[in-house]
C-alpha positions as CSV (number, residue, x, y, z in Angstrom):
1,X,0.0,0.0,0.0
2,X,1.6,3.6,-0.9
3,X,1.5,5.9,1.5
4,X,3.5,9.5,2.7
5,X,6.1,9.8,5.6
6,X,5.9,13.4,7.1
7,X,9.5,13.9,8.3
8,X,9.8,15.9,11.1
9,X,12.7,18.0,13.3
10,X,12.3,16.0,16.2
11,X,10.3,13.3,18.2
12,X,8.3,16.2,20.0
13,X,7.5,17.8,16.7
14,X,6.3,14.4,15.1
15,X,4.1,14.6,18.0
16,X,2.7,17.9,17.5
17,X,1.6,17.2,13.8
18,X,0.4,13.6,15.1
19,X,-1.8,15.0,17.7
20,X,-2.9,18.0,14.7
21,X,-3.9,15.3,12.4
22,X,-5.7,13.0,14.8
23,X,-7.7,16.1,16.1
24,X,-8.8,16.4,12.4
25,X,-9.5,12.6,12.3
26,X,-6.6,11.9,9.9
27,X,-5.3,8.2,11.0
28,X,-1.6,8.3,11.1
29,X,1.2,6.7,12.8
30,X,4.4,8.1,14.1
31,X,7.5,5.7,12.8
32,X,11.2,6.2,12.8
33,X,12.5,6.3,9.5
34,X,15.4,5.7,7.5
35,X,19.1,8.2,7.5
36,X,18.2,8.6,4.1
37,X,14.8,9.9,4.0
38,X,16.2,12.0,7.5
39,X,19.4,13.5,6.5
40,X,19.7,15.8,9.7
41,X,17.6,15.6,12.2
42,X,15.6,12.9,14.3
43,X,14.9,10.8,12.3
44,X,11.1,10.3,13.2
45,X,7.9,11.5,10.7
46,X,4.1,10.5,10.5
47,X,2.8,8.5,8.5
48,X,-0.3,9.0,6.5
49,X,-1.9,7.6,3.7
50,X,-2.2,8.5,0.1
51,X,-5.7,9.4,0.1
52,X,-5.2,11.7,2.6
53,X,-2.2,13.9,1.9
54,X,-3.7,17.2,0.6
55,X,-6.6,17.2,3.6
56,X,-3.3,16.5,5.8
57,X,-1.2,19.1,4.2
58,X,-4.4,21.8,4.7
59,X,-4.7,20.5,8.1
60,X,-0.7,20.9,9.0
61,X,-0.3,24.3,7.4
62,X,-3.5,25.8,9.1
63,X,-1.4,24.7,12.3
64,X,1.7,26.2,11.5
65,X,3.5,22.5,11.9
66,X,5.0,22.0,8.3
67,X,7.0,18.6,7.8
68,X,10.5,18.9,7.0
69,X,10.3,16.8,3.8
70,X,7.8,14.6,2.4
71,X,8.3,11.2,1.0
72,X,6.0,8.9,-0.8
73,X,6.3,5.0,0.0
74,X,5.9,2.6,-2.5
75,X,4.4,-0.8,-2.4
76,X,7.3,-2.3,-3.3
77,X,9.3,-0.6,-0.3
78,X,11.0,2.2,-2.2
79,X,10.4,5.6,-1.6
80,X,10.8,9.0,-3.6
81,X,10.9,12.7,-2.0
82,X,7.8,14.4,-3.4
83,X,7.0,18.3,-3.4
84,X,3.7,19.0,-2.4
């Protein structure tokens, strides 16, 4: 199943958009990811599914908590940074 990874700056951060998306019912999941998708920082981002990425985006940027970088997961394991 694809989905998105919502990097974030840190754990608390990842927390803050978690707890942003939940309050607007968005399921997600908070997940360590890998040094490559994280470059600097934490390492941590939320995970959200494809069909819910621009209601997520909305939600995130009415709360001031951008993600660092955002990175769609394929089915097949790969991933790919996106621009959204």
């Amino acid at each position: 199943m694809e989905s998105y990874y919502l990097t974030c700056r840190s754990l608390t951060y990842a927390q803050r958009v978690s707890q942003a998306l939940t309050g607007a019912g968005i399921r997600n999941m908070i997940t360590r990811v890998s040094p490559t998708m994280s470059r600097e920082g934490c390492g941590y981002a939320v995970r959200i599914s494809t069909a819910l990425l621009s209601r997520a985006m909305g939600v995130l940027a009415s709360a001031a908590l951008p993600p660092k970088r955002v990175f769609r997961v394929m089915a097949g394991g790969g991933f790919e940074e996106v621009r959204v």
